[in-house]
N, CA and C of each residue as an Amber inpcrd file, in Angstrom:
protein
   258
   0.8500000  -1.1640000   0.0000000   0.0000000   0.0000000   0.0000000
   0.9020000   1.2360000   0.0000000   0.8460000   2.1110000  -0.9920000
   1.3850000   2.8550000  -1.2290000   0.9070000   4.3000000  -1.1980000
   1.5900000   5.1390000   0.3180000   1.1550000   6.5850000   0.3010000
   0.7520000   7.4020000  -0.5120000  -0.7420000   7.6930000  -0.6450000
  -1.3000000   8.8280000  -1.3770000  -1.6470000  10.0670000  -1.2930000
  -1.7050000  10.4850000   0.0900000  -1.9390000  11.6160000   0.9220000
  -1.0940000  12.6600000   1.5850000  -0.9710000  13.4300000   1.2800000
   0.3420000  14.3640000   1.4560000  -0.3090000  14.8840000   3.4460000
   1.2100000  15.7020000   3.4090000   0.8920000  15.7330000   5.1290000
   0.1440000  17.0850000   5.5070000  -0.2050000  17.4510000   4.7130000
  -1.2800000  18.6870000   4.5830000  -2.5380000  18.1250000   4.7360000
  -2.9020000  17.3420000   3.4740000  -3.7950000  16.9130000   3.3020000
  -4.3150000  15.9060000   5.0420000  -3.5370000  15.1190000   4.9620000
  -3.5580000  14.0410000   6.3040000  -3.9190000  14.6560000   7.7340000
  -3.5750000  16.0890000   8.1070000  -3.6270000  16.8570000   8.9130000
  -5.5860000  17.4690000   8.9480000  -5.8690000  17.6800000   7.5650000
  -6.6390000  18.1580000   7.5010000  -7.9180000  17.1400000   7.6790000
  -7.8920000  16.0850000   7.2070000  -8.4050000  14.4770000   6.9550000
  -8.2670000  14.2170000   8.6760000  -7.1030000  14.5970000   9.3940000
  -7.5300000  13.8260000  10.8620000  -8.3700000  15.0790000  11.5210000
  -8.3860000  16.2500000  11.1780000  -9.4340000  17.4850000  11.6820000
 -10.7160000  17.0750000  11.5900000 -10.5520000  17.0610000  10.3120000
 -12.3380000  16.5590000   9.9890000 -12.9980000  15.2540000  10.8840000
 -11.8090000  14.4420000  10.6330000 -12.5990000  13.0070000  10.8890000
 -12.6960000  12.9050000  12.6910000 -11.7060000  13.8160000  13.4810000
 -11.7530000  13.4810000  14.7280000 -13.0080000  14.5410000  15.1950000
 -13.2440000  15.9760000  14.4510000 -14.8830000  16.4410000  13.9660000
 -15.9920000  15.8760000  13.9710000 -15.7310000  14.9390000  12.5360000
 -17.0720000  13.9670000  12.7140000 -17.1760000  12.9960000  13.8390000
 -16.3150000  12.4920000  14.3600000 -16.4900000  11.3410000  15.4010000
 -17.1890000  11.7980000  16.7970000 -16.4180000  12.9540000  16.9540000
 -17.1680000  13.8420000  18.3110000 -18.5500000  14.5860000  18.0910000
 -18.8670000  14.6560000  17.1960000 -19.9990000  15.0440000  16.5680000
 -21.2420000  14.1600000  16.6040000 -20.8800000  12.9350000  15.7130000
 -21.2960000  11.4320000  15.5400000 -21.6430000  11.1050000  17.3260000
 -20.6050000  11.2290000  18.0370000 -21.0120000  10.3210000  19.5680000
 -22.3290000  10.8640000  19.9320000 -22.2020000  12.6490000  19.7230000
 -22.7470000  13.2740000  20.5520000 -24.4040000  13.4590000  20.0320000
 -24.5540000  13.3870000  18.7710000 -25.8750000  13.1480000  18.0090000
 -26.0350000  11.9770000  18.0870000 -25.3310000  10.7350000  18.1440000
 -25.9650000   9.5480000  18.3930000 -25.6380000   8.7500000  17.1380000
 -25.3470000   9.6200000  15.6340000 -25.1440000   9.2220000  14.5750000
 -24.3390000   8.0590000  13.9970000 -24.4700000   6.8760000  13.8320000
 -23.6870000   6.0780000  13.1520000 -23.1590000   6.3180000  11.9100000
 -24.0540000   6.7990000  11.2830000 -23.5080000   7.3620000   9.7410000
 -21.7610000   8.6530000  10.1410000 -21.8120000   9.7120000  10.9890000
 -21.2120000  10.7770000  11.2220000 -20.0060000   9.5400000  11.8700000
 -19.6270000   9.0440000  12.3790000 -19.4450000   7.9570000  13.5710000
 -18.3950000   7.6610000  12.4630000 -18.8980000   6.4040000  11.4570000
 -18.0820000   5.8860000  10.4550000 -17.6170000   7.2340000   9.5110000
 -18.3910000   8.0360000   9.0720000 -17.2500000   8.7510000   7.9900000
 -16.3320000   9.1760000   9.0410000 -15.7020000   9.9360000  10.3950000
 -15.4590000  10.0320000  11.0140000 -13.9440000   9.1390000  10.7440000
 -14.3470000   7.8770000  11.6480000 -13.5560000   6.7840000  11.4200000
 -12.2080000   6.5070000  10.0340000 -13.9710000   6.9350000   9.1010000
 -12.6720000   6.4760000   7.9870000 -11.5920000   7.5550000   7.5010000
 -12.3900000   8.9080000   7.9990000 -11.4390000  10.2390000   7.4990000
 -10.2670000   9.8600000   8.7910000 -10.1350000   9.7120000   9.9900000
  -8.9340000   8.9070000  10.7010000  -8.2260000   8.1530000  10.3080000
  -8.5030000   7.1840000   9.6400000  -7.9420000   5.6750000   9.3840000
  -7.0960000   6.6150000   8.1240000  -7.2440000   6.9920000   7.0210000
  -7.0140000   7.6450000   6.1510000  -5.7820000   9.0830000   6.4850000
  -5.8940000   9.8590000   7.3920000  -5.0420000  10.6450000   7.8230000
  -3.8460000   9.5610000   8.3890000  -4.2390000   8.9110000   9.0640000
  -3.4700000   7.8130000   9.9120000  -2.6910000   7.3460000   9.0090000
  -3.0500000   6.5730000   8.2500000  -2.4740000   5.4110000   6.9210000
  -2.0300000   6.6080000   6.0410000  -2.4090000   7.2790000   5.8130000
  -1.9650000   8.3880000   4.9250000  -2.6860000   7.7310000   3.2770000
  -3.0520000   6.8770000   3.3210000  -3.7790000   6.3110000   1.5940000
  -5.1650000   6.0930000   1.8880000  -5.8760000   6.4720000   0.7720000
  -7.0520000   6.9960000   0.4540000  -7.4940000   5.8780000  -0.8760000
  -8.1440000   4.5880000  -0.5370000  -8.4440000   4.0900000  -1.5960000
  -9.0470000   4.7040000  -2.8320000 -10.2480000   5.7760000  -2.4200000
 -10.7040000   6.5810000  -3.6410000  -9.8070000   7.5190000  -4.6690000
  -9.2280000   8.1770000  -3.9650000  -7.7240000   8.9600000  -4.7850000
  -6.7200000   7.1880000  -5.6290000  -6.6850000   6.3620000  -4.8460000
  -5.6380000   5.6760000  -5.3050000  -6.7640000   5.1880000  -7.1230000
  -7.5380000   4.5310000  -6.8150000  -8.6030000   4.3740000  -8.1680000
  -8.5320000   5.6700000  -9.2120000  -8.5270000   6.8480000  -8.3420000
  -8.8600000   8.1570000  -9.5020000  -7.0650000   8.1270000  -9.5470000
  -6.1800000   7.3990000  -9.6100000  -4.7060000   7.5940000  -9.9680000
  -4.5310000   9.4250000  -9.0160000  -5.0650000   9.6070000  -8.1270000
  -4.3850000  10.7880000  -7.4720000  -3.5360000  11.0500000  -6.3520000
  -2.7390000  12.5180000  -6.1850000  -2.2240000  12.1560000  -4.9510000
  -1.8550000  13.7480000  -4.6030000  -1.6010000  13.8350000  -3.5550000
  -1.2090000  15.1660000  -2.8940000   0.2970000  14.7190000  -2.1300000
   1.1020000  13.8430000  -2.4530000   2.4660000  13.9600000  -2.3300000
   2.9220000  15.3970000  -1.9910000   3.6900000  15.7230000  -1.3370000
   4.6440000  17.1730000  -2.0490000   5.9680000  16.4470000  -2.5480000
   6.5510000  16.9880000  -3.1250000   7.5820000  16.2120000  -3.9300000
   8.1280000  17.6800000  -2.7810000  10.0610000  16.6600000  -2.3750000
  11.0990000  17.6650000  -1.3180000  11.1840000  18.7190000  -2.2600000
  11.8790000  18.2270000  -3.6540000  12.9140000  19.1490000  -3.9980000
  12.0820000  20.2940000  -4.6710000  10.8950000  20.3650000  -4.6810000
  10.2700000  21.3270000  -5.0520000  10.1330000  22.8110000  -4.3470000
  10.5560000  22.6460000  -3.5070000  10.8210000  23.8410000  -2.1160000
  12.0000000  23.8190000  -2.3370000  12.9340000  23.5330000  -2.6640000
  14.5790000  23.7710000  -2.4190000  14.4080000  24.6620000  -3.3420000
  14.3330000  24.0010000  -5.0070000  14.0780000  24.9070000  -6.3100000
  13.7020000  25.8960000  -5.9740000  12.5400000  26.5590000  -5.0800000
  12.0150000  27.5550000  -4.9320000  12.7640000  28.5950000  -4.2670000
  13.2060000  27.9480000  -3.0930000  14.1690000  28.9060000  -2.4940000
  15.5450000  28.8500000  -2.9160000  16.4170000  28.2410000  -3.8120000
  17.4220000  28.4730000  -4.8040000  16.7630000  29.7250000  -5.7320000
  16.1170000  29.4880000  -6.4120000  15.6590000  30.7750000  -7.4350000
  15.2010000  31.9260000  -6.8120000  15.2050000  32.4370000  -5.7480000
  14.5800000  33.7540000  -4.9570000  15.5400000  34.3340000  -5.6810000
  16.8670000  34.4800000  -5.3790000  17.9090000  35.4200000  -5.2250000
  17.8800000  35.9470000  -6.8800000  17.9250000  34.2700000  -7.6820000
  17.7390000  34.9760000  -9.1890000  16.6490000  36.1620000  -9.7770000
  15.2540000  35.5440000  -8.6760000  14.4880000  36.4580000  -9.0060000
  14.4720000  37.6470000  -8.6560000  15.2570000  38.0490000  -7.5080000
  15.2790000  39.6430000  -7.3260000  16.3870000  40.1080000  -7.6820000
  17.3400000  39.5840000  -8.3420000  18.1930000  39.9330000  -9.2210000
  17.2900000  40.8700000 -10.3840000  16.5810000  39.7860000 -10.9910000
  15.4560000  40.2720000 -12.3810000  15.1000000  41.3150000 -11.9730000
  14.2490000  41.0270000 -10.7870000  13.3830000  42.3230000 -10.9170000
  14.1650000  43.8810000 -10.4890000  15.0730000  43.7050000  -9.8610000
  16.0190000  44.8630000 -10.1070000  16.3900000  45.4440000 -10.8770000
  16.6960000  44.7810000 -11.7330000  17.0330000  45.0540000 -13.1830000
  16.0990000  45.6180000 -13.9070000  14.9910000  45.1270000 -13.7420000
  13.4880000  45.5780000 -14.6010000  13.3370000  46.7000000 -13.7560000
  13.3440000  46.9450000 -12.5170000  12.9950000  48.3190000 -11.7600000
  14.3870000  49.4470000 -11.6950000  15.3670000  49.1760000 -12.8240000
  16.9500000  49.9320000 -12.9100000  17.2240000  50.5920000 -11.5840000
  17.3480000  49.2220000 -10.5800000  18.1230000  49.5210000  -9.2640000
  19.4810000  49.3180000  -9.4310000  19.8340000  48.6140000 -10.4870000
  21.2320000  48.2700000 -10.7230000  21.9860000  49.0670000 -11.5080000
């Protein structure tokens, strides 16, 4: 079983679901109860059978933040240049 759920996402998935569960006790709801459950199990496990079927995922890939903060400096290089601070 292979992680589909990024740690944003998973954070947000155990909000909800520990939401519905306290919610669920307190109305009595079985229905609120189980989605609850499964939005837990899912933050927990971090994979989401429905995303895995629709081929999706909220990964963050690391090096995508490095790239970002490597290129700052280039970019205010540019825009200096475009604003003739240089």
């Amino acid at each position: 079983m292979k992680k589909n759920v990024g740690t944003l996402d998973a954070h947000i998935r155990l909000t909800i679901g520990f939401s519905l569960l306290g919610m669920g006790i307190i109305n009595s709801s079985k229905t609120m109860v189980g989605l609850g459950a499964m939005k837990i199990a899912t933050g927990i496990s971090r994979f989401c059978p429905i995303m895995h079927l629709l081929k999706i995922t909220t990964l963050e890939d690391d090096n995508s933040l490095n790239k970002f903060v490597k290129k700052i400096p280039e970019y205010a290089d540019q825009m200096a240049q475009e604003l003739g601070m240089e």
